[in-house]
C-alpha positions as CSV (number, residue, x, y, z in Angstrom):
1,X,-42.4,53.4,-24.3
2,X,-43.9,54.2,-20.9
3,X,-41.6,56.1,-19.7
4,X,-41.3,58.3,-23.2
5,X,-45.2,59.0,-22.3
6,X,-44.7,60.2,-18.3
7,X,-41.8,62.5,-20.2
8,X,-43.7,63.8,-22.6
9,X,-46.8,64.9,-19.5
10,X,-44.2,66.1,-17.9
11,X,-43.2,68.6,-20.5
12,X,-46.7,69.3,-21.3
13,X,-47.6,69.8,-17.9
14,X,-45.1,72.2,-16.9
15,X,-45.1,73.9,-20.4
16,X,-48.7,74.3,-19.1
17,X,-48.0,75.5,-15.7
18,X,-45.4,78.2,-17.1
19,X,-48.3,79.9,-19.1
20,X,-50.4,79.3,-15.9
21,X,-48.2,81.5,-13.8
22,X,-47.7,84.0,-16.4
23,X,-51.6,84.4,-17.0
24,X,-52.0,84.7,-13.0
25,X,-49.5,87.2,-12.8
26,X,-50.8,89.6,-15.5
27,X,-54.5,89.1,-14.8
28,X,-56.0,92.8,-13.6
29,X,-57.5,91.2,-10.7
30,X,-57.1,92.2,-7.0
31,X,-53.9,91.2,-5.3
32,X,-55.9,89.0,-2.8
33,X,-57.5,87.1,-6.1
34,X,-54.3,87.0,-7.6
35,X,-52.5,85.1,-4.7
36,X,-55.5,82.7,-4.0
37,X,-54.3,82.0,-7.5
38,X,-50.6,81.7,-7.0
39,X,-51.6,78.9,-3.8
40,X,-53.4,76.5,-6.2
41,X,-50.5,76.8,-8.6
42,X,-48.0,76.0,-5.8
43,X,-50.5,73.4,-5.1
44,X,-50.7,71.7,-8.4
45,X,-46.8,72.1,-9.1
46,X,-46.3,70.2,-5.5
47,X,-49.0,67.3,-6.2
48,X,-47.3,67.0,-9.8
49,X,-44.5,65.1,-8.3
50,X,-46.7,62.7,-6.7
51,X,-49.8,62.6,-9.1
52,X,-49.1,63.9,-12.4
53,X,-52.1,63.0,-14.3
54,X,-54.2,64.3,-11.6
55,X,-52.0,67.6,-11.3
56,X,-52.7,67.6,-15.2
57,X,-56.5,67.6,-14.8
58,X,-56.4,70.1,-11.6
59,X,-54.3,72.4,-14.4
60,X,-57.2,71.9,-17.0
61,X,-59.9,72.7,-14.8
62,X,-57.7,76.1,-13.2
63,X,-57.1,77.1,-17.1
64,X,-60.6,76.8,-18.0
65,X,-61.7,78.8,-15.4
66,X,-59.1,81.8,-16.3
67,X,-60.6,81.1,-19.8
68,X,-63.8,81.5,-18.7
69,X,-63.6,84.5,-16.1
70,X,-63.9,82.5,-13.2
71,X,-62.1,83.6,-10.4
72,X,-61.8,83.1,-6.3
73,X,-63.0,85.4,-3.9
74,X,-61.4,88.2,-2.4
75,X,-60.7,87.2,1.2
76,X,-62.9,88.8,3.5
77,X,-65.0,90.3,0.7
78,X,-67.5,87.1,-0.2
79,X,-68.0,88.3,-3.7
80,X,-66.3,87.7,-7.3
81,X,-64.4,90.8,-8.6
């Protein structure tokens, strides 16, 4: 039964990170927003394999931030778009 439940975060996680990346690449943000972005994908996919409940919650918090309009800051700018 355990192993049915690390399956099913598996798919739910990268169901999640799919939408992720496709949000990220259509956002009209500019391109140095958009790959500061793209790292803490790459980041969450590559902890998922070690720590996949904690890759799941680093997902939540990333989502809710799109959700909310919360981006990174343009490198070398030191402002929000």
């Amino acid at each position: 039964m355990e192993r049915d439940s690390q399956l099913e975060l598996y798919r739910l996680v990268a169901d999640q990170l799919k939408e992720a990346h496709t949000r990220v690449r259509t956002l009209q943000v500019p391109e140095g927003v958009r790959m500061a972005l793209s790292r803490q994908l790459l980041a969450i996919t590559a902890s998922a394999k070690h720590d996949l409940s904690g890759a799941a919650r680093r997902l939540d918090r990333l989502m809710n931030d799109l959700d909310e309009g919360r981006f990174p800051q343009e490198p070398g700018t030191g402002r929000t778009p």
